[in-house]
C-alpha positions as CSV (number, residue, x, y, z in Angstrom):
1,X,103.2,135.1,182.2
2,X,105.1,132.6,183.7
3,X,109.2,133.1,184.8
4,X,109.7,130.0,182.4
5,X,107.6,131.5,179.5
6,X,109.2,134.6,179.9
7,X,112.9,132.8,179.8
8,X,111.5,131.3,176.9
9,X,110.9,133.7,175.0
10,X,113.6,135.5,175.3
11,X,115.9,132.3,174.5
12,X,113.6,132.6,171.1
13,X,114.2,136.2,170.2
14,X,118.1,135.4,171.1
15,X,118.0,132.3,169.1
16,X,117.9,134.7,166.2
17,X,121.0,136.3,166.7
18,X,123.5,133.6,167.5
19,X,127.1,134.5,166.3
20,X,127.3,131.3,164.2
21,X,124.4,129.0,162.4
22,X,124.1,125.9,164.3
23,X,124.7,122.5,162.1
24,X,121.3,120.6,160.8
25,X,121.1,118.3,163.7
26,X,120.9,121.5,166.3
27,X,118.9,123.1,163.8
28,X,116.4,120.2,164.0
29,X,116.8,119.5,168.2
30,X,115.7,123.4,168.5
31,X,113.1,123.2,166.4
32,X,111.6,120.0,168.0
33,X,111.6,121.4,170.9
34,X,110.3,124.8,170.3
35,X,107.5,123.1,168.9
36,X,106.8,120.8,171.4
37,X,106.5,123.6,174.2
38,X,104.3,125.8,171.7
39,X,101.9,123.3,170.1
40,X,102.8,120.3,171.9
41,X,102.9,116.5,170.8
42,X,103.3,116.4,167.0
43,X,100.1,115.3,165.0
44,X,99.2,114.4,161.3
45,X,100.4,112.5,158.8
46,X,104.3,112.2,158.4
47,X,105.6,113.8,154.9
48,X,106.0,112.1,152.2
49,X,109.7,110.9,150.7
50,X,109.9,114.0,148.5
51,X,109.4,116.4,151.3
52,X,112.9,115.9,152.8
53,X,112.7,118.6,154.6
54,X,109.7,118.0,156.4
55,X,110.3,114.6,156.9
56,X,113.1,115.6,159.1
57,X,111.4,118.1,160.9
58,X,108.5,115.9,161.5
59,X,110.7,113.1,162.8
60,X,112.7,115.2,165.2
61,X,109.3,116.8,165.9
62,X,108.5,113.0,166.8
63,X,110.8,111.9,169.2
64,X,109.9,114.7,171.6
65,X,106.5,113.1,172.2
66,X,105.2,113.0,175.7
67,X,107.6,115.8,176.7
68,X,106.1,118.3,179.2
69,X,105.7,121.8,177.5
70,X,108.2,122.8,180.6
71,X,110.7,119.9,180.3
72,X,110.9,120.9,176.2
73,X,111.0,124.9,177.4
74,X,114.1,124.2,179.9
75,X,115.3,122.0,177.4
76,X,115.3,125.2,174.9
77,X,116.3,127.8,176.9
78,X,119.6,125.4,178.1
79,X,120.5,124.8,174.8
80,X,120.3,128.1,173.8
81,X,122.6,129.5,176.5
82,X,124.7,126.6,175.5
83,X,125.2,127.8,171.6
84,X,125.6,131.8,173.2
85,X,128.4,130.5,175.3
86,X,130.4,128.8,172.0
């Protein structure tokens, strides 16, 4: 395993034990970009209007397209440290 997956991953399992819940839009940038460096660039078919939720997720899912699994990884693992430190 690579010193960057490992970082990663451990940014995850401390995601989950942040002192406060991050607002929406941090909510939605993490998730992006966790998904981005797990699965990659988002695919299927965007949610419908009802599925607010998921529209959001998708869309924020969306504009990390053509981000490097290590860019969106760094990306993580910064913002991450960034919430600990608040």
């Amino acid at each position: 395993m690579s010193d960057l997956q490992a970082q990663f991953e451990a940014a995850v399992a401390s995601s989950k034990s942040l002192r406060e819940r991050p607002d929406n839009a941090t909510l939605l940038k993490l998730y992006a970009l966790f998904k981005q460096a797990s699965d990659g660039d988002v695919e299927g078919r965007r949610p419908g209007f009802a599925d607010m939720v998921g529209r959001a997720k998708y869309d924020a899912w969306a504009a990390t397209k053509g981000m490097a699994a290590a860019d969106a990884m760094q990306q993580y693992i910064a913002l991450i440290e960034k919430l600990k430190a608040t």
